[in-house]
N, C-alpha and C positions, 0 to 999 in steps of 0.2 A: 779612771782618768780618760781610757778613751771613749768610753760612754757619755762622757760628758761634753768631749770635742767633737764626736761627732754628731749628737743631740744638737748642740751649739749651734750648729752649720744648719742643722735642719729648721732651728728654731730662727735663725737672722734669714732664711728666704721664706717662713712664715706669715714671721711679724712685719717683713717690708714689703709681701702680696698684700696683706691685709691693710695695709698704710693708703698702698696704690691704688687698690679696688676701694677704700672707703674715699680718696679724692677724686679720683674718677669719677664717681656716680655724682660726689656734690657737683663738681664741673660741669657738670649738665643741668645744674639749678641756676638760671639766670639770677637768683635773688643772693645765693652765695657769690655768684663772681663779683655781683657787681659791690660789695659788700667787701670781697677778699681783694680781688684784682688780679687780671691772666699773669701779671710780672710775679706776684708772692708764690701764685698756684706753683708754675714753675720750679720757683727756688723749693717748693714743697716736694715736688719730685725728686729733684736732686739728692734730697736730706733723707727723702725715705729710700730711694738706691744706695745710701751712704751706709742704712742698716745691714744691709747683704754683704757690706765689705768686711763689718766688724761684729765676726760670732765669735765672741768671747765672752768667757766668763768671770766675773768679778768677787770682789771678796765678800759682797753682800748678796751676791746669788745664792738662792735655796734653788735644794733638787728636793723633788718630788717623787718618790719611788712608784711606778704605776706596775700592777702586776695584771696581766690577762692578755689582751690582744697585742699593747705598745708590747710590751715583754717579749710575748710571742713573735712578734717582727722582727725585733731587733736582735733575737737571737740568733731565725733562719737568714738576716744579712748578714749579722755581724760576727758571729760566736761561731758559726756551724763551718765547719773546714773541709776542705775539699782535696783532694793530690791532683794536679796538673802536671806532667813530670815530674822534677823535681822537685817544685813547688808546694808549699803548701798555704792555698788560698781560701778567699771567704767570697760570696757574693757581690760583697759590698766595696771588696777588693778591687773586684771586678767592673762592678759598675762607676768606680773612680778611675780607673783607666781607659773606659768609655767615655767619659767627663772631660776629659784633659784631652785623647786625642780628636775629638769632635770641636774642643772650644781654639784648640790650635789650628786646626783646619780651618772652622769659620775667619777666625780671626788674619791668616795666613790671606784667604781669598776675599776679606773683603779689603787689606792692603793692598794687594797687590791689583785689584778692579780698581780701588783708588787712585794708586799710582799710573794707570794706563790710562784712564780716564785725561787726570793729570796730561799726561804725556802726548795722549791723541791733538788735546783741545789744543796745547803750547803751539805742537806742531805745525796743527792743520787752522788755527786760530789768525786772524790779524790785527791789527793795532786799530783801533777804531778812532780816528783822527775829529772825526765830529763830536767824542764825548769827553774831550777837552775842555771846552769851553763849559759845556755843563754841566761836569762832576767838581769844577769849581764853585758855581750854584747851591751844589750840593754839599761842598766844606762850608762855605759860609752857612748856611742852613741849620745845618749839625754843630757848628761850632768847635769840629774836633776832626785833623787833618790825619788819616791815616791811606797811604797811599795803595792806589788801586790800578791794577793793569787791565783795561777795558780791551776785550776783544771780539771777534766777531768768526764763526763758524759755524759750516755747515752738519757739524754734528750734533746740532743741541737743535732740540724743536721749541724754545722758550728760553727766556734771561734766569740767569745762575749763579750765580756767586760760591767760588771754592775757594779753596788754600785757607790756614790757620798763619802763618808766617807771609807768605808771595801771595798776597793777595790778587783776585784775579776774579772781574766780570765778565762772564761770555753770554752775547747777544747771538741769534742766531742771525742769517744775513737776510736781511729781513730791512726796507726803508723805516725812520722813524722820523714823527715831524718831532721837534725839539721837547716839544710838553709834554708829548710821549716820553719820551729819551729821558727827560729830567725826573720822573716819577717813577720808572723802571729803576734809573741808577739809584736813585733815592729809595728806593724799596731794598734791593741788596746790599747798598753801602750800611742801612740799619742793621740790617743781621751782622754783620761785620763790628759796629759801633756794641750792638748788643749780646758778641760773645754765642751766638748762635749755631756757629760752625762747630765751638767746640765743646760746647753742650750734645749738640749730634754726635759727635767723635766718640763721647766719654759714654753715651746712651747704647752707640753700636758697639761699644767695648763688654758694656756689661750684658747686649744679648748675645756676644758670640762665648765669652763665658758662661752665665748661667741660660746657655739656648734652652734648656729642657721646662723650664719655667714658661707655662705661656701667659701669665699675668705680665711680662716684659712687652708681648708683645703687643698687648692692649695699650701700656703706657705710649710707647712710638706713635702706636696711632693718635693718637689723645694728644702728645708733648710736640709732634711736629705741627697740629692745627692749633694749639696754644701758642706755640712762638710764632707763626703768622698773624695771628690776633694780635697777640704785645708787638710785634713790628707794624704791623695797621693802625693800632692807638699808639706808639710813639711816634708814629709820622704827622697823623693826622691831627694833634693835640697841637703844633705848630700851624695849621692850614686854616685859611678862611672857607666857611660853609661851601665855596663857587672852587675853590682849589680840592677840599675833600671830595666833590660831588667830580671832578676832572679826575683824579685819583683813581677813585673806584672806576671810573669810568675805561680807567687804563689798563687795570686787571683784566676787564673784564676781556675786551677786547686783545689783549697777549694773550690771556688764555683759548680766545674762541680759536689766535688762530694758530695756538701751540696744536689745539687738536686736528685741526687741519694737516699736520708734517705726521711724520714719520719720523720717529726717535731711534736714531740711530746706536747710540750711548746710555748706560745707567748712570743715573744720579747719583752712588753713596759718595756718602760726603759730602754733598752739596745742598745749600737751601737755592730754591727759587722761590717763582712768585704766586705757587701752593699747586694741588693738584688738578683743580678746575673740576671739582666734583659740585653739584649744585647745591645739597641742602648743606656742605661744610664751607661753601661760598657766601651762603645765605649767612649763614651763623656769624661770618666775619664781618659780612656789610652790619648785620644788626646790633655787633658791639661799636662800630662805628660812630653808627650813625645814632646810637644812644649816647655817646659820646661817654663811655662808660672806661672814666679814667681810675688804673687800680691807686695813684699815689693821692685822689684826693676825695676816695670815697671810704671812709667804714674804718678810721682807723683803729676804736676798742675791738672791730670786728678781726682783724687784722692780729693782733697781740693777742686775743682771745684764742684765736685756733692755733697760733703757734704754741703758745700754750698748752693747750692741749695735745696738739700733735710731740712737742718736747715730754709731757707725760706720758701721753701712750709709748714713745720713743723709751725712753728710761723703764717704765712699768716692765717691756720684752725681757728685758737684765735678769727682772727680780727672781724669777720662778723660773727653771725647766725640767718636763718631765726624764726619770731615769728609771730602766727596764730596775724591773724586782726579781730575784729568784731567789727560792728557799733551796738551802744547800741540804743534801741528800742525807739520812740520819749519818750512814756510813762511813761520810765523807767530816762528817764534826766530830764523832768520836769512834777514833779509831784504834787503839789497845785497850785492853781491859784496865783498869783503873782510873780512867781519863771521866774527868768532870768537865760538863761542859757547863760555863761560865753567862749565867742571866741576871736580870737585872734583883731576880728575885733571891737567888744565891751569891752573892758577890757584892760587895762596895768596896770602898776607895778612903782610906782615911790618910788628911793630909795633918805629919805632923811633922815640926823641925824643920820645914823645907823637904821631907821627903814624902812620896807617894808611895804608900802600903796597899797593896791589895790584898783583900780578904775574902776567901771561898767556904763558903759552908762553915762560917766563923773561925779559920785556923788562915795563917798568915801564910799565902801563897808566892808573894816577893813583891818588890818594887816597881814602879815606872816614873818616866819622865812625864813633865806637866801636858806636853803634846796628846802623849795617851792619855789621857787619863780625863783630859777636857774631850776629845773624843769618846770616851766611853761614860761624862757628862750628857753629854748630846744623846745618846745610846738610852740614857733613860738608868746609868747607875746612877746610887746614891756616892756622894763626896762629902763625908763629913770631914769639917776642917775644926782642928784644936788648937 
């Protein structure tokens, strides 16, 4: 049993590396996105971090008994015992309680940077009175009113968008002519409309849990330039060619002069208006401006990989490896007269509703149907009369 929980565990951060690193790589195929769309890719993330949540085994799981090197592992973490004081431990013991208080630490500090972040900006922030009028603009736009506390500080070197519940934009203070001001708010109020914030949240959750994985850390990089892309084509899919080209024209420019400041504060937990790296800038203007919408391109292409990825998904269940050892002669028969019980001495005859077992053809006693389907599986024979 615990061979197989803990197998389990090993096999759900396996199967959901191998999920990540096979979307990954397509996401770099221009022909798959534009075929899949940055919005499904996404949710494809989500579904393959969902596997790491759920290593369990099912009623239709086969183990696979592997003997030589898995064996050999799992015995020096898991089987081979140690004294620690009074304790008596195993490696793997050990390296769970490495696990636990690393991922509470992580987790502990990136709250709490959170929260002060939070706390600096509230403080040292003002009410930005000019973005009144144009985050009105921007409900009508959007079609869907969720209320946003716009402010201005000199601790941000670029526009940001936090809070999951108090929603809240901070500008740096900084002049904006209106068209400006309307495309910035309009770019964060979408991370907001599209649940962006706490896709981040749930993404930082699961690297300060499983930190020791660094295929986590590939996805971050990858799932934060994917949700700037899907916020660039929801914005843009609303805009005429002269408003899209105004648009990009306003990243660019926040960005040129975010580099310009001096970043006072960390972002976690916040989206802005991306990092201002150049070939991941490039990347966003070119799904842009191919106008490469995920809701109206490649829908067989779209049900086909989920498809697929739900098989590979299910497939992880079917099979997982379980360490093999042969027990010691000394340890199977151990008084003199003791038979030890094979498939080739012993069967099982069911009769009456009772299960007879038989050794060396003389009646050695009963069992329940539990056993006896167990020593089915085992490769006895079960004749029934």
């Amino acid at each position: 049993m615990m061979a197989g929980s803990i197998v389990a565990v090993g096999m759900a951060v396996f199967w959901s590396g191998i999920l990540i690193g096979i979307i990954y790589c397509m996401r770099k195929k221009n022909l798959f996105v534009k075929s899949f769309g940055i919005g499904s890719i996404v949710g494809l993330y989500l579904f393959c971090l969902l596997r790491m949540f759920l290593p369990f085994n099912f009623a239709f799981t086969q183990g696979i008994e592997l003997e030589g090197l898995f064996s050999d592992i799992f015995r020096i973490l898991c089987l081979n015992e140690y004294w620690i004081g009074n304790y008596n431990v195993t490696i793997f013991d050990g390296l769970i309680l490495l696990w636990i208080v690393v991922a509470l630490f992580l987790f502990g500090k990136f709250l709490y940077e959170y929260r002060k972040t939070c706390r600096v900006l509230q403080e040292a922030g003002e009410e930005e009175p000019q973005s009144m009028e144009v985050m009105r603009k921007v409900y009508e736009l959007k079609g869907k009113r969720r209320e946003v506390v716009v402010l201005r500080s000199k601790e941000v070197n670029m526009p940001m968008g936090m809070g999951i519940w108090k929603r809240r934009i901070v500008l740096p203070k900084q002049e904006y002519k209106d068209e400006e001001l309307y495309y910035i708010l309009l770019h964060e109020y979408t991370h907001f409309i599209n649940g962006d914030l706490l896709i981040k949240f749930m993404v930082q959750a699961f690297c300060c849990i499983f930190w020791w994985n660094p295929i986590l850390y590939l996805l971050v990089k990858d799932l934060d330039q994917s949700l700037e892309i899907k916020c660039d084509l929801c914005i843009t899919e609303k805009l005429s060619s002269i408003e899209t080209s105004e648009y990009l024209q306003t990243i660019v420019a926040t960005l040129k002069a975010a580099g310009e400041r001096k970043r006072r504060i960390g972002f976690n937990g916040t989206v802005a208006l991306g990092k201002g790296k150049r070939n991941e800038l490039l990347e966003r203007f070119e799904y842009v401006l191919k106008n490469q919408k995920s809701k109206d391109q490649g829908r067989k292409a779209i049900v086909v990989w989920i498809v697929a990825v739900c098989a590979v998904w299910f497939a992880s269940y079917v099979v997982i490896p379980l360490p093999a050892y042969e027990a010691p002669i000394e340890e199977i028969i151990t008084e003199p007269g003791t038979v030890e019980m094979t498939p080739e001495n012993t069967y099982v005859i069911y009769e009456n509703g009772i299960y007879k077992i038989f050794v060396n053809g003389k009646l050695d006693g009963t069992c329940k149907k539990k056993y006896a389907d167990l020593l089915e599986k085992s490769g006895f024979e079960i004749i029934r009369q």
